[in-house]
C-alpha positions as CSV (number, residue, x, y, z in Angstrom):
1,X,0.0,0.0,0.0
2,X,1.3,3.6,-0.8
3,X,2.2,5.6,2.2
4,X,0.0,8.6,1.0
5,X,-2.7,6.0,1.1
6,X,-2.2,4.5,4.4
7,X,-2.2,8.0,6.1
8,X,-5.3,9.6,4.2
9,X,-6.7,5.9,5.4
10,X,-5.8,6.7,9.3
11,X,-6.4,10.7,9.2
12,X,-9.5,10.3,11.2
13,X,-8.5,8.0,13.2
14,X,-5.1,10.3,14.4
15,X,-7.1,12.8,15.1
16,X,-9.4,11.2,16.8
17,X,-7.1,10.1,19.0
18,X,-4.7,13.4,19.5
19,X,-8.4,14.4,20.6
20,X,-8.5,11.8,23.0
21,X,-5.2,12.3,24.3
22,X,-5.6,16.0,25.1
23,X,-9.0,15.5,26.9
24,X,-7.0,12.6,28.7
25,X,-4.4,14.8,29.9
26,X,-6.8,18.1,30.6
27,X,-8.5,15.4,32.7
28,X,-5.6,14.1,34.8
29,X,-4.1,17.8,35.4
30,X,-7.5,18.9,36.8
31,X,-7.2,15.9,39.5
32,X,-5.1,15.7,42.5
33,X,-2.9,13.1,44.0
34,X,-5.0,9.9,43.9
35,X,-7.5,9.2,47.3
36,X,-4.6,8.4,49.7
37,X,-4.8,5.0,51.5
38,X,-4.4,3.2,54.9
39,X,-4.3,-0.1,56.4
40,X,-7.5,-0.2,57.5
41,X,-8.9,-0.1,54.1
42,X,-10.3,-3.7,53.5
43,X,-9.0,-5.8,50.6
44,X,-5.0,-5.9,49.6
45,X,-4.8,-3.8,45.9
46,X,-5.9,-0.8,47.0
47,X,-2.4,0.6,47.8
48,X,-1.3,-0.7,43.9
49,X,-4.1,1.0,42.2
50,X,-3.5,4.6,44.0
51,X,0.3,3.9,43.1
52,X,-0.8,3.5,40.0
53,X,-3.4,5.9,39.7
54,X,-0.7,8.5,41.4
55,X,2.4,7.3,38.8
56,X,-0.2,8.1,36.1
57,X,-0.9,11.8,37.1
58,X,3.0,12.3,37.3
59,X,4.0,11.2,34.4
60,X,1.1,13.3,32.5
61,X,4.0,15.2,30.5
62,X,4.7,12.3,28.3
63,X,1.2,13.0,27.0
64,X,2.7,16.0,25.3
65,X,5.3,14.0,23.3
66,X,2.5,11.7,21.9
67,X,0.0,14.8,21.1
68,X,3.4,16.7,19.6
69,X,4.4,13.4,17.4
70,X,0.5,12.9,16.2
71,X,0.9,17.0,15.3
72,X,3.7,16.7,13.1
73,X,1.9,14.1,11.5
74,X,-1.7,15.5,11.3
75,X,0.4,19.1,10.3
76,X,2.0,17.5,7.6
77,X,-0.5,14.9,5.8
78,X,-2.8,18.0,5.9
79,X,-0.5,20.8,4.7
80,X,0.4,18.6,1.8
81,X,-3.0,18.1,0.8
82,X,-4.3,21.4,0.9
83,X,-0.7,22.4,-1.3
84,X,0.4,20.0,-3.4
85,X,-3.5,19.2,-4.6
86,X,-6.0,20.7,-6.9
87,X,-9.7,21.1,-6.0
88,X,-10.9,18.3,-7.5
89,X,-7.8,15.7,-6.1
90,X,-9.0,17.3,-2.5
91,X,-12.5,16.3,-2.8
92,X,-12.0,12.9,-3.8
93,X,-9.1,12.6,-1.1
94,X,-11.7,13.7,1.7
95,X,-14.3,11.7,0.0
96,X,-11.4,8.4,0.7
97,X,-10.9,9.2,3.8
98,X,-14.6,9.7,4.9
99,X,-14.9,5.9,4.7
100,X,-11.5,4.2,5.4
101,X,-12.4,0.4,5.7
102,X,-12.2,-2.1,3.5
103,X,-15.6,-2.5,3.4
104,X,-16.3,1.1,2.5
105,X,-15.1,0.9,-1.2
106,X,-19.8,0.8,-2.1
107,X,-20.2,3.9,0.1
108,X,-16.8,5.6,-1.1
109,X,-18.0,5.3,-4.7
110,X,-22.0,6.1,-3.4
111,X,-20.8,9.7,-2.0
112,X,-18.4,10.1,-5.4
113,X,-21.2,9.7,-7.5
114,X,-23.2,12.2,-5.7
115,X,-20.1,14.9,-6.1
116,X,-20.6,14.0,-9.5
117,X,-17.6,11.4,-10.2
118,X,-17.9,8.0,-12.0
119,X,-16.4,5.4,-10.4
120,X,-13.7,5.1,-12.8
121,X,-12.9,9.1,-12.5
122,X,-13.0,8.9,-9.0
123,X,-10.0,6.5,-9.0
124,X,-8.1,7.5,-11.7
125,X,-8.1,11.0,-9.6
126,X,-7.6,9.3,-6.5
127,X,-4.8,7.4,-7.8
128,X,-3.0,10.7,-9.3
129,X,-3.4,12.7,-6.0
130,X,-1.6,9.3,-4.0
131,X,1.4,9.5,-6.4
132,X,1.2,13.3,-5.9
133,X,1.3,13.2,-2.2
134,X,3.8,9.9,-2.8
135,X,6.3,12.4,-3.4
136,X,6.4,14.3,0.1
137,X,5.0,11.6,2.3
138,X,6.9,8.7,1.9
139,X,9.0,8.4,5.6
140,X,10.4,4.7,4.3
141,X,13.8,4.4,5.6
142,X,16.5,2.3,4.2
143,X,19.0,0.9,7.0
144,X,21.9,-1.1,6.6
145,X,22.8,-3.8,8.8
146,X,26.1,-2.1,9.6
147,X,26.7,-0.9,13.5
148,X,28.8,1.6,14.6
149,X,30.5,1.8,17.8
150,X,30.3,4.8,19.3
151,X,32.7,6.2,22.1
152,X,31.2,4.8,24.7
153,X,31.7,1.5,23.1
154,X,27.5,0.9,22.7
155,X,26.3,-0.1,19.2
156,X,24.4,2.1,17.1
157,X,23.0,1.1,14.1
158,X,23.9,3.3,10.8
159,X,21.2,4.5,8.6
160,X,20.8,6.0,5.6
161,X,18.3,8.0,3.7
162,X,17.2,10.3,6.0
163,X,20.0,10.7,8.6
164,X,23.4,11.5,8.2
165,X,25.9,9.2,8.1
């Protein structure tokens, strides 16, 4: 599957879940430190699930690193389609990601024909705005199986493509 593709397929989905991660940690800011516990209370996992509970609310800044990474993605996927695309590729990249199961494809083609595609339009557009957005989206990343050895005598493994060498 193209890259392009699989993102336009989970765009909903990312956000839907940066969403949920923001509201998650809104919600654990506004609470204080877990009820705090004695050894009177009766049964024996209560004092795991407020250390839990209380580990949770202080490690709340790690939210920010997943809601960051999901930004950069969102950012990206959606500044590349409203630049890189015409009108016409934009519609019919909304329209495939309105309905991103594989099970979709009648209700895909359904809404296309009522923004006034055929089905075989719809594709061949689709299909032209993937290799378009192809160009900027694809993260693949080629590693060789080469390690270096750092300093500190660890072993690192060397990439290349994207990072230097």
């Amino acid at each position: 599957m193209q890259e392009s593709k699989y993102q336009v397929l989970k765009w909903k989905q990312w956000k839907f879940i940066r969403k949920l991660l923001i509201e998650i940690k809104h919600d654990i800011a506004n609470d204080k430190k877990a009820i705090s516990y004695s050894l009177e209370m009766p049964g024996g996992n209560h004092h795991d699930v407020i250390k839990r509970y209380n580990k949770l609310i202080d490690s709340r800044d790690k939210y920010d690193q997943y809601i960051l990474a999901y930004d950069i993605i969102l950012k990206r996927l959606e500044d590349s389609i409203a630049n890189l695309l015409n009108k016409e590729e934009r519609t019919v990249i909304i329209i495939y990601s309105n309905y991103p199961d594989k099970g979709d494809s009648f209700k895909r083609e359904e809404e296309a024909m009522r923004a006034g595609y055929s089905r075989t339009s719809f594709y061949a557009i689709a299909n032209q705005a993937f290799n378009k957005l192809d160009k900027v989206l694809d993260i693949e990343l080629k590693i060789d199986n080469d390690f270096i050895k750092n300093e500190d005598g660890t072993l690192t493994l060397k990439h290349s493509g994207l990072f230097p060498d």
